[in-house]
C-alpha positions as CSV (number, residue, x, y, z in Angstrom):
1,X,-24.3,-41.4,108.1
2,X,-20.6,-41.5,108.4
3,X,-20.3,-43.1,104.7
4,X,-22.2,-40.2,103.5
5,X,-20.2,-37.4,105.5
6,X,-17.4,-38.6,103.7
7,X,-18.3,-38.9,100.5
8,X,-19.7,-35.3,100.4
9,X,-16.4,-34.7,102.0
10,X,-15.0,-36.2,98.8
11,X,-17.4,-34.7,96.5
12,X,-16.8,-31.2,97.9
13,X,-12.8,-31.6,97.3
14,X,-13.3,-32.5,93.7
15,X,-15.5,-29.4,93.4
16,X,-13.4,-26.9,94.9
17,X,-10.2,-28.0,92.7
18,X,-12.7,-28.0,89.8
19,X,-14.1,-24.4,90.6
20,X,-10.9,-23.4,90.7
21,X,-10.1,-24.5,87.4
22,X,-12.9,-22.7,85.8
23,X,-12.1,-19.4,87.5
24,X,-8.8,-20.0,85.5
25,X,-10.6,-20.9,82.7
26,X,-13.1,-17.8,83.2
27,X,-10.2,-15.2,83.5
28,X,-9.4,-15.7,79.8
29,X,-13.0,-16.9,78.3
30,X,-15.6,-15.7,80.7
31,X,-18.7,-16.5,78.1
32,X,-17.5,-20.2,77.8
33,X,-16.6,-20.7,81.6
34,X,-18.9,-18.7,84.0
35,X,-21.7,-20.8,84.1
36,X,-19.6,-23.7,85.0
37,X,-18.4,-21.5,88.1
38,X,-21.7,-20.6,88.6
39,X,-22.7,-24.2,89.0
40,X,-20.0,-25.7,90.6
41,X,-20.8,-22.5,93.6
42,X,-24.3,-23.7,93.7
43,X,-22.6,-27.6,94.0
44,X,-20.6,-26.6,97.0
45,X,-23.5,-24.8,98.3
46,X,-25.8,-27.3,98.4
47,X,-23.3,-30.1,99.8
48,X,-22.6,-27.4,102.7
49,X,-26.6,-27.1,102.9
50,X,-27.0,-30.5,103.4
51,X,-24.3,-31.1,106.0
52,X,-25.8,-27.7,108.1
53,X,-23.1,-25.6,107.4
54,X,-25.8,-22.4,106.7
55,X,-23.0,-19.5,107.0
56,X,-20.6,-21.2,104.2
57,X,-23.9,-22.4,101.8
58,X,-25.2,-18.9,101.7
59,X,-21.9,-17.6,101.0
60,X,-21.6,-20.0,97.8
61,X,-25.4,-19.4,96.7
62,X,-25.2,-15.5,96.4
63,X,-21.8,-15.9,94.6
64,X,-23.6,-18.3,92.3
65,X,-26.8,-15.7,92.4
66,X,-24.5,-12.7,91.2
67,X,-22.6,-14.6,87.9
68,X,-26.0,-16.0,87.2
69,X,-28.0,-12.5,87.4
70,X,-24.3,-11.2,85.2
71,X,-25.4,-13.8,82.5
72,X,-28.9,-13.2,82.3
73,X,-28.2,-9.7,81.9
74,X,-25.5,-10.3,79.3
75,X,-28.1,-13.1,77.5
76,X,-31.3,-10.6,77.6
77,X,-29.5,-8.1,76.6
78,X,-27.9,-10.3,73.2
79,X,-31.7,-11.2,73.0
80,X,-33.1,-7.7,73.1
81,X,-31.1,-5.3,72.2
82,X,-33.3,-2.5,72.8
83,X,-33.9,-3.1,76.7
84,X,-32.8,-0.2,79.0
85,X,-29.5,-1.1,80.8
86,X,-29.3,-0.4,84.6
């Protein structure tokens, strides 16, 4: 169990230097790079998840839940022009 601790203690570094990355990368091409921060969110999420750390995993899921609900909005809404905006 230790082994794996770690290496999600590994994998969880590499994310959060590569989330912050795309947030840089987001700031000047948001189309390109905000699924990438949407999935690395869900990433971290999941690793906290699976080590029980509920409070921090929620916190990346609903971050990850709001750009993805932005993009499908953005997507529909390239797909049907006509739909009623909120």
């Amino acid at each position: 169990m230790d082994r794996l601790e770690n290496r999600l203690d590994d994998a969880r570094q590499h994310d959060r230097e590569a989330l912050k990355s795309y947030r840089q990368l987001a700031q000047q091409n948001p189309a390109a790079h905000l699924p990438s921060v949407a999935s690395t969110l869900n990433n971290l999420g999941r690793m906290d998840q699976l080590q029980n750390r509920m409070g921090d995993a929620r916190q990346y899921f609903e971050e990850a839940l709001k750009i993805y609900r932005q993009l499908a909005q953005q997507n529909a809404l390239r797909i049907y022009p006509t739909w009623p905006r909120p």
